[in-house]
C-alpha positions in Angstrom: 36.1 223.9 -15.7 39.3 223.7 -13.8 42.2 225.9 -13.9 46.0 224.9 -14.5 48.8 226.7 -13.0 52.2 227.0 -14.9 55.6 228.8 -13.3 57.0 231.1 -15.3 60.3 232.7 -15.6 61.7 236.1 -16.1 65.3 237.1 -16.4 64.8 240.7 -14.7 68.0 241.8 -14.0 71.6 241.1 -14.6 74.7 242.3 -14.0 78.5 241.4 -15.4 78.8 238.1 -17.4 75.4 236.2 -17.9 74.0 233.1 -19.3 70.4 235.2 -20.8 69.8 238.8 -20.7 66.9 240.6 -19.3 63.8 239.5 -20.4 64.4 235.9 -21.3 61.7 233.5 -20.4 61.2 229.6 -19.4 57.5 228.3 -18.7 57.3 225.4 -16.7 54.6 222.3 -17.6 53.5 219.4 -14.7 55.1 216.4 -16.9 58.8 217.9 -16.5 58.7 219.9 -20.2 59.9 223.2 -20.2 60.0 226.2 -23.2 62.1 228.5 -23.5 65.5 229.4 -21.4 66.9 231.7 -18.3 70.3 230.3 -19.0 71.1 226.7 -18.8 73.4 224.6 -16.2 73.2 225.1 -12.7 71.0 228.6 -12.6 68.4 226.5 -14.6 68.9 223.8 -12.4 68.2 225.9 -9.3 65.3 228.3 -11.2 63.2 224.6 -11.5 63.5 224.1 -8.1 62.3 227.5 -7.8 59.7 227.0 -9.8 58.0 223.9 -8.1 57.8 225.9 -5.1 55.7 228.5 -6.9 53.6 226.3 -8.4 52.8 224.1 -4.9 52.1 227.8 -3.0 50.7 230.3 -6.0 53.3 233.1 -4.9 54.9 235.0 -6.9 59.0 235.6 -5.9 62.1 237.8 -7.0 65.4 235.4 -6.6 68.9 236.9 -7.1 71.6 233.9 -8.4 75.2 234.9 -8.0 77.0 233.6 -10.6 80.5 235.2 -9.1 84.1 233.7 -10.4 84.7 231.4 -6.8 80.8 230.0 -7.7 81.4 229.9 -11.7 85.2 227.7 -11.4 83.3 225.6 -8.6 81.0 224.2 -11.1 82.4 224.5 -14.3 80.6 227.3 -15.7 81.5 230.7 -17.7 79.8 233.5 -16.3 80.7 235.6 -13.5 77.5 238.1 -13.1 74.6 238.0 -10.9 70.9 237.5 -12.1 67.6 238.8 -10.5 64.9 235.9 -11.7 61.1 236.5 -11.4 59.3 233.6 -11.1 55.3 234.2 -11.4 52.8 231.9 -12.1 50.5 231.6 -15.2 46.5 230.6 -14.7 45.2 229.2 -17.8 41.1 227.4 -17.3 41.0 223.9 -18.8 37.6 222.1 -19.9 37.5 219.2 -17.9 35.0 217.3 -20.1 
């Protein structure tokens, strides 16, 4: 029996104008799939990069994304609030008969 790790996601904390709100979730799979959503665009963008990293070490990390009005015009987006992601990772055994 073997054991799979998958990243997982957690909108923890936001403040001002925000893609998710607290508590929103997106779990990770090793073929590129994900379910589930911490907010689309860029933040996603940068919260899968994220996410690799935790799966390749196993540690668990707090990130904050700024999503401030100079950041939001740069790339096109909406928001203007910050957002504290937790990205943990999931253990789940697999039968590897």
């Amino acid at each position: 029996m073997g054991t799979i790790s998958r990243p997982v996601a957690t909108v923890a904390h936001t403040r001002g104008s925000t893609p998710q709100r607290r508590g929103a979730k997106m779990l990770f799979f090793e073929n590129g799939e994900t379910a589930g959503t911490v907010g689309g665009g860029c933040v996603e963008a940068e919260v899968w990069a994220e996410a690799r990293e935790t799966m390749r070490s196993g540690l668990p990390a707090l990130h904050h994304f700024a999503l401030t009005a100079d950041e939001a015009s740069e790339e096109g987006m909406v928001c203007g609030g910050t957002m504290d992601i937790f990205i943990d990772v999931w253990k789940e055994a697999q039968d590897l008969d």
